[in-house]
Structure formats: C-alpha cells, structure tokens
C-alpha positions as CSV (number, residue, x, y, z in Angstrom):
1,X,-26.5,-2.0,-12.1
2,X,-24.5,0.6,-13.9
3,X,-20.4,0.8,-13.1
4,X,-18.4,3.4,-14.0
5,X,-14.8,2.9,-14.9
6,X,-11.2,4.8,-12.7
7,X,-12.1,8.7,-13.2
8,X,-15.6,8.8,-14.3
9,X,-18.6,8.6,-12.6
10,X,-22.6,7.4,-13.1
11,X,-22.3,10.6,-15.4
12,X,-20.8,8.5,-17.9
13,X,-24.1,6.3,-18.7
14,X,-26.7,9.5,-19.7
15,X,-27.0,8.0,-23.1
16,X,-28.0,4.7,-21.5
17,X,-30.6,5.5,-18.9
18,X,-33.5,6.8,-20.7
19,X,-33.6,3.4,-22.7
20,X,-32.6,1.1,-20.3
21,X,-35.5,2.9,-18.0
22,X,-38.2,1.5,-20.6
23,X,-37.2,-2.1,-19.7
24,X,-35.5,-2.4,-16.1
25,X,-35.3,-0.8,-12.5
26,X,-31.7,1.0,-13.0
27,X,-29.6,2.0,-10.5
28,X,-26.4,3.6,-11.3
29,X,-23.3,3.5,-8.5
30,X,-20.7,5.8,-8.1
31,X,-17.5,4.1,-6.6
32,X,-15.4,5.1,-4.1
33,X,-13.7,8.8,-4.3
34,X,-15.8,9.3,-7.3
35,X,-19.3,11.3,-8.3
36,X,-21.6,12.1,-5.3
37,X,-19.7,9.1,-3.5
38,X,-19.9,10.9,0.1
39,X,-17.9,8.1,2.2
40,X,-14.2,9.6,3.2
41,X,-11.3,7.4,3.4
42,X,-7.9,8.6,4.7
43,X,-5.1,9.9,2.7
44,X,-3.1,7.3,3.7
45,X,-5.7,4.1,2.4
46,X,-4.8,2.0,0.1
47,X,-7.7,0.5,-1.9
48,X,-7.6,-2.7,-3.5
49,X,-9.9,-3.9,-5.8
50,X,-11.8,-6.8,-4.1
51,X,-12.6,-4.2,-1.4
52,X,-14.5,-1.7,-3.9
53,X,-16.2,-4.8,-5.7
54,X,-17.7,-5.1,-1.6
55,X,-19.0,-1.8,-1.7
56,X,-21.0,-2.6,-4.6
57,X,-22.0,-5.9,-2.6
58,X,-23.1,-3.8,0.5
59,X,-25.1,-1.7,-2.0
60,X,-26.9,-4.7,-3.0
61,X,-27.2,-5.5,0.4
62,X,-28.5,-2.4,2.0
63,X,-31.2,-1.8,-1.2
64,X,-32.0,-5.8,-0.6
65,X,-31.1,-6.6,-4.1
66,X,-30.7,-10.0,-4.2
67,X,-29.7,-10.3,-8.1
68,X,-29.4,-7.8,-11.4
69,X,-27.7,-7.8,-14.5
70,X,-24.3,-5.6,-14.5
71,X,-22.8,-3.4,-17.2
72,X,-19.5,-2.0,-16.5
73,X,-17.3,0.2,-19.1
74,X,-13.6,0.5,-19.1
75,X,-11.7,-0.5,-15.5
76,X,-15.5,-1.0,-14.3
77,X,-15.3,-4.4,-16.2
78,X,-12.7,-5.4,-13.4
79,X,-14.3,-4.5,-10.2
80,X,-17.7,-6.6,-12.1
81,X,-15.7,-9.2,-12.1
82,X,-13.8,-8.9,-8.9
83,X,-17.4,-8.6,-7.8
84,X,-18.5,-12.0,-9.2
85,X,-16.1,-13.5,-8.0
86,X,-16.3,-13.0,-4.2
87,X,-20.4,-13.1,-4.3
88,X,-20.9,-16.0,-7.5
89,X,-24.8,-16.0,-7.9
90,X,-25.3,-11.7,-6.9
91,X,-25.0,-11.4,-10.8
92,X,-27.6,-12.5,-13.5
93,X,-25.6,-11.6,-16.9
94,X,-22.8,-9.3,-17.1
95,X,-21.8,-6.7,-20.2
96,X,-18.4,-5.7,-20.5
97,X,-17.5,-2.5,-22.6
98,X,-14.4,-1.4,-23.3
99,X,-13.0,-4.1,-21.4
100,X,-9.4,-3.9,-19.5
101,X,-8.8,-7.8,-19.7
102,X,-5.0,-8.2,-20.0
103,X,-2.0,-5.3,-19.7
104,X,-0.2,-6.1,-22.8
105,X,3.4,-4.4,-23.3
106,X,1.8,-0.7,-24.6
107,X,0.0,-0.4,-21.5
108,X,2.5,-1.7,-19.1
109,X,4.8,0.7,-20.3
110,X,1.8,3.4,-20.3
111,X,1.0,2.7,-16.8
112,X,4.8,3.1,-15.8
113,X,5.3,6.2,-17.2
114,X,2.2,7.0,-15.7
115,X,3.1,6.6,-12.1
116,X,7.3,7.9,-12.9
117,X,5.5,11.3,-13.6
118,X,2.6,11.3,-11.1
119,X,5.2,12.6,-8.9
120,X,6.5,15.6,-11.5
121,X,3.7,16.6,-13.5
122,X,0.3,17.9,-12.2
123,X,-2.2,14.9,-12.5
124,X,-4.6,16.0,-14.8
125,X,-1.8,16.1,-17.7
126,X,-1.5,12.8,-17.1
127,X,-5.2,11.7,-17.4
128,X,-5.5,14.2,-20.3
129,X,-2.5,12.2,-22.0
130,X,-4.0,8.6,-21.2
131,X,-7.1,9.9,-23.0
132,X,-5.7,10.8,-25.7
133,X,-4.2,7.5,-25.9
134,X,-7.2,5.7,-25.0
135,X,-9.5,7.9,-27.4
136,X,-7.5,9.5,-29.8
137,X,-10.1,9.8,-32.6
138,X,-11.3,13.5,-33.7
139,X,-14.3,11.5,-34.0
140,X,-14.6,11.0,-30.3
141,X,-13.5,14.0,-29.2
142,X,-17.0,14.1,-26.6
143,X,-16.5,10.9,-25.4
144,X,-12.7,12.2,-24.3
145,X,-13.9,15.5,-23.0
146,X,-16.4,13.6,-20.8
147,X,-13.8,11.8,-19.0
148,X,-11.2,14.4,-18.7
149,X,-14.1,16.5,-17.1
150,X,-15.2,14.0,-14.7
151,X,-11.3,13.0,-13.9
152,X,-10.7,16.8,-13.1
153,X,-13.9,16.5,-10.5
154,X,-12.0,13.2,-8.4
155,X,-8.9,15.1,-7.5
156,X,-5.4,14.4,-7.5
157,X,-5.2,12.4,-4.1
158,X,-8.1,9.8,-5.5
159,X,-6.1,9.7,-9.0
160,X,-3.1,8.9,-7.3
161,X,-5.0,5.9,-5.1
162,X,-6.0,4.8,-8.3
163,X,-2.9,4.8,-9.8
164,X,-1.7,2.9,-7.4
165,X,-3.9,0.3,-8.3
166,X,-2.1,-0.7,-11.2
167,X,0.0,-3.3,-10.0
168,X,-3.1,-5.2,-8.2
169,X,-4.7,-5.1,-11.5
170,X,-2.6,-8.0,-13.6
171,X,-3.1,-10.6,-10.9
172,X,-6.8,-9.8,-11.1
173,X,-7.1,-10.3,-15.1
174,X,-4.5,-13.1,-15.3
175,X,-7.4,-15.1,-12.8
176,X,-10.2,-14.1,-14.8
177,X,-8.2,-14.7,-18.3
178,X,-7.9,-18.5,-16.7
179,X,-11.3,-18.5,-15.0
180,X,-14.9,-17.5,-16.6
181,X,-17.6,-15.8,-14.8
182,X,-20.2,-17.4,-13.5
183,X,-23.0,-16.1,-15.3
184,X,-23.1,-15.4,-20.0
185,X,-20.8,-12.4,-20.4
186,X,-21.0,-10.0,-23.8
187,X,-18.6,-7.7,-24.3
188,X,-19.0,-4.7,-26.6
189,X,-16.0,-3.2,-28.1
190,X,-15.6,-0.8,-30.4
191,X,-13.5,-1.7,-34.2
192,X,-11.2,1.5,-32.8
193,X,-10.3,0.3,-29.6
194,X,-6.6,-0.5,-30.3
195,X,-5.3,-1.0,-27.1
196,X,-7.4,-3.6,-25.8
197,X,-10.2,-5.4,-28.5
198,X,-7.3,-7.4,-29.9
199,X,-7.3,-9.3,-26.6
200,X,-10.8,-9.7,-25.6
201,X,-11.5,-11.1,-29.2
202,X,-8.7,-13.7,-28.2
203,X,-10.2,-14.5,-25.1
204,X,-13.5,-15.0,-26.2
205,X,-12.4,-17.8,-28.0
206,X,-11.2,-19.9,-24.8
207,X,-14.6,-18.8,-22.7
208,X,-17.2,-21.0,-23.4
209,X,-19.7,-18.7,-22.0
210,X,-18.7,-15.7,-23.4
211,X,-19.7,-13.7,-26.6
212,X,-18.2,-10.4,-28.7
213,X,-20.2,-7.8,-30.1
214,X,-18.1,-5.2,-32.3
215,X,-19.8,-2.1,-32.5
216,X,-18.3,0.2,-35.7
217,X,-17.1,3.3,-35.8
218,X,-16.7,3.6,-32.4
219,X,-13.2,3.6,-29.5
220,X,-13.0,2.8,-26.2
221,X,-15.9,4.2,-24.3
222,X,-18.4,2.5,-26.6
223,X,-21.9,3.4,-25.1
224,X,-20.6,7.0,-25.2
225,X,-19.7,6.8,-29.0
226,X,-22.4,4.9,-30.3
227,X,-25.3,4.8,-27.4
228,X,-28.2,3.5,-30.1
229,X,-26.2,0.3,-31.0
230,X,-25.1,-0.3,-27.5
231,X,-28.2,-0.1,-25.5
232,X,-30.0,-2.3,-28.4
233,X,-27.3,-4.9,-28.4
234,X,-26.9,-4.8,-24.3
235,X,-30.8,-5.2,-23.7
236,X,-31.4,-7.8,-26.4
237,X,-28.4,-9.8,-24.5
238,X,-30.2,-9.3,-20.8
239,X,-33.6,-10.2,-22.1
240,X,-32.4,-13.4,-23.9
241,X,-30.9,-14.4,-20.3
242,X,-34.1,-13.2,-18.5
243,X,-36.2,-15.7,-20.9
C-alpha cells in the first residue's frame, strides 16, 4: 500500500508502480480531500491524524486485506505510523521516504509563518514557497512542479484543514521518536534532504529495528528524484522481510 504525503496524491508514485507491479498486488490510496478521494467532509471538520490513519484501516477492511507492506513519502510516513499504531499487526514492513520524524526549530518556524499568512496570502503561494524550501534544487525542479500541481488540484479549504494539522503533528512524532513500530522500518532519504535527514539518521540509531538507506543525488521526494534506486532498494527490503 502506497501513501501519499499533505498535497499530493497516488499521482506521486508513477515511477514506482510499473516495478513494484512485477513483484506485488499494489494498491495505491488517495487520502482524504485529496486525488479521486470522493468522500465529503464539512467545512467546518477538523481532521486529526489517527482518524485518516482509520480510513486507511477501513480500506483494508472493506478490500479484506488482512496484512501488506506500506511505503509512505513525506507527511504519509506519519499517518503509516499513526496507522501502526492503532491496528499493530495490519502492517508487514514499513518504508519511510522523506520522512517528517521531528519539527526541529526551521520548521517550527516554517509552519508558523505558514499558518500567520494562510489568512493574507492566497494558499498556493504558500505551498509554492514550502516547496521551494522543501525542494529547492534546480536539479529537482520535476519533483517540485509535481507537488505544486497536485497541491493546486486539493483546494484551499483542504490546505487549510491540513494546515491545521500542524500542531497535532509533534505529539504524534515525539511518541514514535520514544516508541518503534511494530514491524523492520527502512527509511530512504535523499543526501539533499536538509530539513529532515539529519534527524532520522539520529533516530535510527536509538531504534533497534530500524535501518537508513541514503539515496545520492537526490531531496526530499526521493522516489520522484531517483525512482531506479528507490524501488530496487524498497523491494529488496520487503522481500528480505517476506523470506
């Protein structure tokens, strides 16, 4: 099972399905608000994280998947783990790219100004700007494209529920900083994600049943900016788990 991160969509895995296709049944989910998601929740809704990691439960549930191995990119790594955590055993192995595992001081004050000017500025300067901080290479100009395209398609009052988000988020990473998953984690980084591989490299120190996989010139959205390395090194990881 494929999960997109905040502002993408199942769009955001092309490069992955043809290969993954060759080895596993792949399904991709678009989460709530986003993609071809068709369910409608009021204006007024707030989401919270545990409750999207249920919709990808009740997914499970209503295809009567009992078990499958999860890669998630970006903020998709914390609604796989939310996910984990309320169903412990739905989850075979888990890949993390990109992963959003602590808000240091950069991003705290990112996400601040973020929500001081959600309420001036028209919301897509304000995913276009994130991107650029996120992915600021020439290099990956694509990759930033992508997800400035697919932000554009959510609209401004999904953004905004998002957004919202923010503050859920650190009590959600500070318990899975403290507490492992239940199943072998790998997360793939790439050497140019500033904001965020200093972190998980710490972390996956202190987790005993995690491992790191640094994937070179590439940023953030790894599988976008080097799809060869991360499909081989993602299913070499699920089939050493599947025996």
């Amino acid at each position: 099972m494929f999960v997109h991160g905040a502002g993408g969509s199942n769009v955001v895995w092309f490069r992955q399905l043809r290969e993954f296709k060759k080895h596993f049944n792949v399904l991709l989910v678009d989460l709530r608000g986003h993609g071809k998601s068709k369910e409608k929740y009021t204006k007024e809704e707030i989401y919270k994280f545990d409750e999207i990691a249920l919709d990808v439960i009740h997914t499970m549930d209503h295809l009567k998947i009992k078990k499958a191995h999860f890669v998630g990119i970006s903020l998709g790594c914390i609604i796989i783990r939310a996910m984990d955590k309320l169903a412990p055993g739905r989850a075979e192995s888990i890949i993390l790219g990109g992963a959003i595992i602590q808000f240091n001081v950069k991003i705290k004050a990112l996400v601040s100004v973020g929500k001081l000017l959600s309420s001036i500025l028209p919301y897509m300067w304000i995913y276009r700007i994130n991107a650029w901080i996120l992915i600021p290479s020439k290099k990956h100009v694509q990759s930033r494209n992508l997800f400035i395209k697919e932000a554009m398609r959510l609209g401004e009052r999904e953004f905004k529920k998002w957004l919202k988000m923010t503050t859920e988020i650190k009590g959600n990473l500070q318990e899975f900083i403290v507490k492992e998953a239940s199943v072998p984690v790998l997360y793939l980084m790439g050497e140019r994600d500033h904001m965020f591989l200093p972190m998980v490299t710490n972390l996956v120190k202190k987790h005993f049943n995690s491992q790191l996989g640094v994937i070179q010139n590439s940023g953030h959205v790894c599988n976008l900016d080097q799809p060869e390395e991360f499909n081989e090194r993602s299913i070499q990881f699920i089939k050493s788990i599947s025996g």
